[in-house]
Every structure is written in C-alpha cells, then in structure tokens.
TORROVEX-610767 format. One record per residue (C-alpha): x, y negated, z; residue in one letter. Coordinates in steps of 0.001 Angstrom, whole numbers, padded with zeros to 6 digits, always signed. Example, Ala and Ser with C-alpha at 12.3 -4.5 7.8 and 13.67 -1.06 7.14 Angstrom:
<gumis>
+012300+004500+007800a+013670+001060+007140s
</gumis>
This chain:
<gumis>
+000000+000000+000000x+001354-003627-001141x+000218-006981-000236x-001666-008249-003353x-002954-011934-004041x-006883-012598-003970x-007873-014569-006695x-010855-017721-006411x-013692-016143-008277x-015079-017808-011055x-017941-020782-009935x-020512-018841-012310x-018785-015815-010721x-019428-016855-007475x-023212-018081-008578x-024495-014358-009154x-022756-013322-006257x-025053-015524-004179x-028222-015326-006119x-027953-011409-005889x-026987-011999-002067x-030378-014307-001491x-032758-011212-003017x-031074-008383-000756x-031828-011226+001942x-036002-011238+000513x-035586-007792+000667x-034756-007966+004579x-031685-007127+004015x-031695-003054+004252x-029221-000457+003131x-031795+000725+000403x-032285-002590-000981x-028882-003790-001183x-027876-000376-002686x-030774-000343-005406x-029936-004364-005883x-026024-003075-006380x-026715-000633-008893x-029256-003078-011480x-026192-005796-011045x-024324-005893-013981x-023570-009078-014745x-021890-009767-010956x-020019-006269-010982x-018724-007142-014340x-017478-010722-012948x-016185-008919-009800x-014118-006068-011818x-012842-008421-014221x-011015-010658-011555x-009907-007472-009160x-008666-006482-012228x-006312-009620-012265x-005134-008839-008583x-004264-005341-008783x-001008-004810-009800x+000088-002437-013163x-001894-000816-015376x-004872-001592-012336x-003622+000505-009600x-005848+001352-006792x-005097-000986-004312x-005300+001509-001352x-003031+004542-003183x-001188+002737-005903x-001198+005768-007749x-004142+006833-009628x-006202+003838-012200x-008911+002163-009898x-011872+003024-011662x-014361+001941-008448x-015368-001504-006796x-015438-000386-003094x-016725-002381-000496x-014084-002954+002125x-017216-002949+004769x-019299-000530+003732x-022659-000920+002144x-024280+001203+004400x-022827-000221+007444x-022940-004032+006180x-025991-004289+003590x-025902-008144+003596x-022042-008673+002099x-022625-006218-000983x-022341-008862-002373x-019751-011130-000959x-016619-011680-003137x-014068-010814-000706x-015539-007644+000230x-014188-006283-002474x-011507-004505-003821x-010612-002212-006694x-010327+001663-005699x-009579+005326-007613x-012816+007786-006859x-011183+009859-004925x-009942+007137-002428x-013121+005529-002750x-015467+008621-002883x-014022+011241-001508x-011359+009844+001316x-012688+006505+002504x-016431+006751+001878x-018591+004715+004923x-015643+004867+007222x-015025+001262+009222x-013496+002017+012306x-013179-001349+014329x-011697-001805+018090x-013485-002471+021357x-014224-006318+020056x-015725-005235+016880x-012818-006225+015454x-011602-003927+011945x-009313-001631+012140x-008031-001055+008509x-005879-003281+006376x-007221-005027+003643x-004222-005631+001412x-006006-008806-000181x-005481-010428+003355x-002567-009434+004981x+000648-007902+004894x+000070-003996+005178x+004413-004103+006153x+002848-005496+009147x+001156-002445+010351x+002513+000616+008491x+005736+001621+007491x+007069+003685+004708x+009509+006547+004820x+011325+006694+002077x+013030+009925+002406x+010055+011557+003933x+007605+010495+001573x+004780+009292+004115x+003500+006054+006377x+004041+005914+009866x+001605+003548+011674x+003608+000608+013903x+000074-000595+014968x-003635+000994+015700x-004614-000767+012436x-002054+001011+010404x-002849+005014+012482x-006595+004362+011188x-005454+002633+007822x-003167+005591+007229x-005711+008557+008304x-008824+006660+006632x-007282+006353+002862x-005687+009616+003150x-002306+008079+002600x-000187+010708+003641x-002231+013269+001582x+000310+015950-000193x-000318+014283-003788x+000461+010912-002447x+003567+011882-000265x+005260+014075-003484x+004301+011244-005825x+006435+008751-003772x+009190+011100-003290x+009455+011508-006709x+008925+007359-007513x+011980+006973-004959x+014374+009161-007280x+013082+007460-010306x+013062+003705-008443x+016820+004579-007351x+018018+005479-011003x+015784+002772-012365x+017525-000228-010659x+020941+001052-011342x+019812+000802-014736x+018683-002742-014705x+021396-003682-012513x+023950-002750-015689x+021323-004559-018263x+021088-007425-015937x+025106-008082-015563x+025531-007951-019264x+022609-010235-019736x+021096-007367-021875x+017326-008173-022654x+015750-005406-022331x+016810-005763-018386x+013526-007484-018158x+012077-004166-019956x+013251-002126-017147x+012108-005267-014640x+008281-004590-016084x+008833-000787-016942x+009238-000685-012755x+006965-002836-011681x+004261-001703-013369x+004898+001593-012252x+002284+003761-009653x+003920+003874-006327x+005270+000328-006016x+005411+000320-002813x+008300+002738-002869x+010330-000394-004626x+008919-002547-001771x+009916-000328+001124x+013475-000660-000538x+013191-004320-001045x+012506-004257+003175x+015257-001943+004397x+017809-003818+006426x+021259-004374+005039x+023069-001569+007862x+020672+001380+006821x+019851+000588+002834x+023032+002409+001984x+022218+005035+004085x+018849+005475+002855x+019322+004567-000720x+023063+005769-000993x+026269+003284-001922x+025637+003958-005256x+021938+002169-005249x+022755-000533-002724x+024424-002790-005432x+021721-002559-007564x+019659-003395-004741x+020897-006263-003229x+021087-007905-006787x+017454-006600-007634x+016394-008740-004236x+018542-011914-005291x+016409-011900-008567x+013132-010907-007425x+012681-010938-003921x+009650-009101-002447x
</gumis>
C-alpha cells in the first residue's frame, strides 16, 4: 500500500454526487435505498471512476493490493454500514474484486471512540502504520490501524507476499539498470524510470526508497545501494 494523491472532483462531478446523495436522503436514508440508488447511477459512478482512475497509480492498480487492475469503486465505509455517504466523493476509492469482494467486503473495524481503524491511502501515509519486509515479503503492523489494515485487505495473503518477493528481485536489477542509463545520460533511463513505476507492487520500490542508510546495503546488498541512493537523489519518495 502507497500513499496516493486525492484529486478535487469535477464541480458537475461533485453536482451528481449531491443530487444522488439528497434522493437516498427522501428515501430515509436506508441500506436498500442507497444500494438500489447506487446501482441506477451511472452518470456519478462514471465521474467517480474516471477521476480514481487519475489517482491510482500504473496501469490503475488497486489501491489496497497494488497488484491486480482495480476493476471496483469500493466504499471505504461501507454501504451497508454508512448508507448516507454512498455517495460522498471521498468515500471512495478504486479496488480489484477480490480485495473488494471477496477480502474486505462490509468490514469497518473502528476503536473504542468510533474512530476507523483502517488506512485510507487517499489520506494518509500507510508508512505510518505498516511496514514492509522486504526480504520476507509481508507487512508488519507498527500501529492498531495497520494489524486491522493488514488482516482486513488480506495483505499478507500468499499471492500478495510471493508477488512482492518476486517485484523486490526485479526492483533490485531494475535500478541497477537505470542507474547505468542514468550516468551515461542514456534516454531510455527514463524508460526504465516509467517501466518501474508503473509496475504492480510499487510499494516494494517505496519500502526501498525508506530503508535507512546503515541497513539498505544489508537489505538490498552493496551492489543495489548505489543505484539506490542515486534513484532517491532523482526521485525521492
């Protein structure tokens, strides 16, 4: 998971949203209505998909796996548990089926204030409250927001862990690449640049991007840390 920026909806955008919000409202506001009102909406869902689509990152990457094309709109809050914001803009975010569907569902677990418990990567750092392994493959929590972020999306599901494993091989040999292109001011450096970024499992690069200067060599080996110390110089994280 990877912080991504929310963008402003459109104003016309934003109009359906809150003429479709004002009939779940006539319809006192039940979990029937709003889902029946959800389903006939295609003008907002197509205004809503078209600017999540600008947020996610890659080829549309679900924002809660990075791996598989996010072919859902889930609502962060749950239809069923918050009828009235089906239709509120930032309740939304772009999600594959099978986080969406079959991991996730209507789970919202919040804390003894009512406060949530899961991270919405729209509006705040997920680094803050989960932490990737590289060599493992799989999160460890550093905060009860990031244990029931972690064991709500499934993200330590076997798929997801080998997937990442994998991405930190290719993510290694990758940026030694670009690191060669990029000293000889070779163009297609910027290629490899996009090639990576646009890759599923970015947030292997961005676990990399984090590691602290002492262990990076011991994580990503001497022969990566280079690459990787000119790769943040150029593009941060």
């Amino acid at each position: 998971m990877i912080p991504l920026q929310r963008v402003a909806l459109s104003s016309h955008g934003q109009g359906l949203l809150t003429r479709w919000t004002k009939k779940v409202e006539a319809a006192a506001g039940t979990v029937e209505a709003a889902r029946e009102l959800w389903g006939d909406a295609t003008a907002p869902k197509k205004h809503v998909r078209a600017a999540l689509e600008t947020v996610a990152h890659g080829a549309v990457r679900c924002m809660y796996c990075d791996d598989s094309r996010a072919t859902d709109i889930d609502h962060f809050q749950p239809l069923a548990k918050a009828p009235l914001r089906v239709f509120v803009w930032v309740n939304h975010l772009l999600a594959c089926s099978h986080c969406n569907s079959n991991v996730k569902r209507d789970q919202y677990p919040v804390d003894a204030d009512g406060v949530c418990l899961l991270v919405d990567p729209t509006a705040e750092d997920p680094a803050a409250h989960l932490v990737l392994l590289l060599t493992a493959g799989t999160y460890d929590p550093l905060s009860a927001k990031g244990e029931e972020t972690i064991k709500v999306f499934g993200l330590n599901r076997p798929d997801l862990v080998k997937g990442r494993l994998d991405a930190f091989v290719r993510a290694r040999s990758n940026l030694r690449d670009w690191h060669r292109l990029h000293q000889d001011a070779d163009p297609e450096a910027d290629q490899v640049t996009q090639a990576l970024l646009d890759s599923p499992f970015i947030d292997v690069v961005h676990a990399m991007t984090r590691l602290k200067p002492g262990v990076a060599a011991i994580v990503v080996g001497q022969q990566t840390v280079g690459a990787l110390d000119a790769w943040r110089a150029v593009h941060g994280f």
